[in-house]
C-alpha positions in Angstrom: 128.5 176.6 111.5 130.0 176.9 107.9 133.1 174.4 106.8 135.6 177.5 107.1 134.4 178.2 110.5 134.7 174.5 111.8 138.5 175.1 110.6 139.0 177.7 112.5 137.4 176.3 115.8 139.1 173.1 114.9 142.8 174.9 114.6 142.0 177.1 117.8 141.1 173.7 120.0 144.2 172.4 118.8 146.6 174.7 119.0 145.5 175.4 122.7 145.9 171.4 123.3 149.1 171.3 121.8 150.3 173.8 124.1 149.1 172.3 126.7 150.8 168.8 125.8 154.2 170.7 125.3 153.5 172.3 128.9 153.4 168.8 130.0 156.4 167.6 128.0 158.8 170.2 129.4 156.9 169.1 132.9 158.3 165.7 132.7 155.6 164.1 131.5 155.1 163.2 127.9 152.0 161.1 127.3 149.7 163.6 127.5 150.9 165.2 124.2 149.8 161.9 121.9 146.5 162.2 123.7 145.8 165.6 122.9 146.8 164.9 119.7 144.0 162.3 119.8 141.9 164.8 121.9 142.4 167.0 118.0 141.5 164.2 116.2 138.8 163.1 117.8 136.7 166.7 117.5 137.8 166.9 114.0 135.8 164.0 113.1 133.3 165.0 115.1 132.4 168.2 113.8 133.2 166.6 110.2 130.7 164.0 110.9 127.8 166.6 111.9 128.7 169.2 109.3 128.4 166.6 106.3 125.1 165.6 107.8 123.8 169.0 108.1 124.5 169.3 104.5 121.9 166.7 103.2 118.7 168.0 101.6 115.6 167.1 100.3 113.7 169.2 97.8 109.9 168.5 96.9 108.1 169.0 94.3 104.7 169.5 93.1 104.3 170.9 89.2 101.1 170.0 87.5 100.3 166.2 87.5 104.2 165.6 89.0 105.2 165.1 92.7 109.3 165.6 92.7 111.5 164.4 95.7 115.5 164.8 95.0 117.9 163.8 98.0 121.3 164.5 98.0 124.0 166.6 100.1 126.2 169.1 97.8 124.6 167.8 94.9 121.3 166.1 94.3 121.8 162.8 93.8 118.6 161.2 93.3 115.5 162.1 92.0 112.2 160.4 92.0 108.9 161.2 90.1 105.5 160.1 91.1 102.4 160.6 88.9 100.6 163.5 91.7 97.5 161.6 91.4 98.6 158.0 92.7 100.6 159.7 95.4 100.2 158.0 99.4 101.7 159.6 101.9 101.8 157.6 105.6 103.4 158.6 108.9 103.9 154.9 109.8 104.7 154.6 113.3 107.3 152.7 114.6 106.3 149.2 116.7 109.3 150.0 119.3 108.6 152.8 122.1 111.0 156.0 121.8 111.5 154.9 118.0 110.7 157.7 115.6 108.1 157.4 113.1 108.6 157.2 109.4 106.8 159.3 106.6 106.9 157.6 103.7 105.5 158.7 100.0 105.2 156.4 97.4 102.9 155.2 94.3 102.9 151.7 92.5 105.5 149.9 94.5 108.3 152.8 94.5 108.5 155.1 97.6 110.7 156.9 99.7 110.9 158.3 103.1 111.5 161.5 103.7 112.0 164.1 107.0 114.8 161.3 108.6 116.4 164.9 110.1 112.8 166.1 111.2 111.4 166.0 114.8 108.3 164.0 115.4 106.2 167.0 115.7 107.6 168.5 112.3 107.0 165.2 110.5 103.7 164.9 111.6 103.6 168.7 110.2 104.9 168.2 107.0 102.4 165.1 106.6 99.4 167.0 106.5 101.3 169.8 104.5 102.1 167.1 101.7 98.5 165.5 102.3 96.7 169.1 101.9 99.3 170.2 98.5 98.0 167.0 96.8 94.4 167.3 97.6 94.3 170.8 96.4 93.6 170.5 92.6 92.7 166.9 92.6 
């Protein structure tokens, strides 16, 4: 769902709940318009909470001797190169049952983990994918 359609759901929900509260109002009974107003609120932030997460990205890279990994939302915000040869990538499982695993890349002491938003089965995917594009030409 884009930002303009989350508005538009977001002004239909409450626009239905406001008539509802006003129902209630000229019922006799007038808390129940604050509390769809919270009702409003409450799915605004929600849907504002999951569409700024599904905006987050990360792009990687591989171009001649240099692995690229840029995070960021809107923008890309960071950037980190790694000499393609030093490269280690590890699917580091967690120590806690029902805890996802973590795939990390990294080279001398800097490293970064990437696929947070991935599934287990898709991390464990990319893994070898990453592992089998820097093995390639080495």
């Amino acid at each position: 769902m884009t930002w303009r359609e989350a508005r538009y759901f977001i002004l239909l929900v409450g626009a239905v709940s406001f008539a509802i509260g006003v129902g209630f109002l000229i019922l006799g009974m007038p808390l129940v318009l604050p509390f769809s107003g919270a009702e409003v609120f409450a799915v605004s932030l929600a849907f504002y909470l999951v569409l700024r997460d599904g905006e987050r990205r990360e792009i990687v890279r591989i171009a001649g001797d240099r692995f690229v990994v840029e995070t960021g939302a809107q923008k890309m915000e960071n950037r980190l190169e790694f000499n393609r040869f030093w490269v280690r990538v590890e699917l580091i499982k967690s120590r806690y049952r029902y805890h996802p695993s973590r795939l990390v890349v990294g080279s001398r002491g800097r490293c970064v983990e990437l696929g947070r938003f991935l599934t287990e089965g898709e991390r464990k995917a990319f893994s070898g994918t990453l592992i089998n594009a820097l093995d390639k030409n080495r």
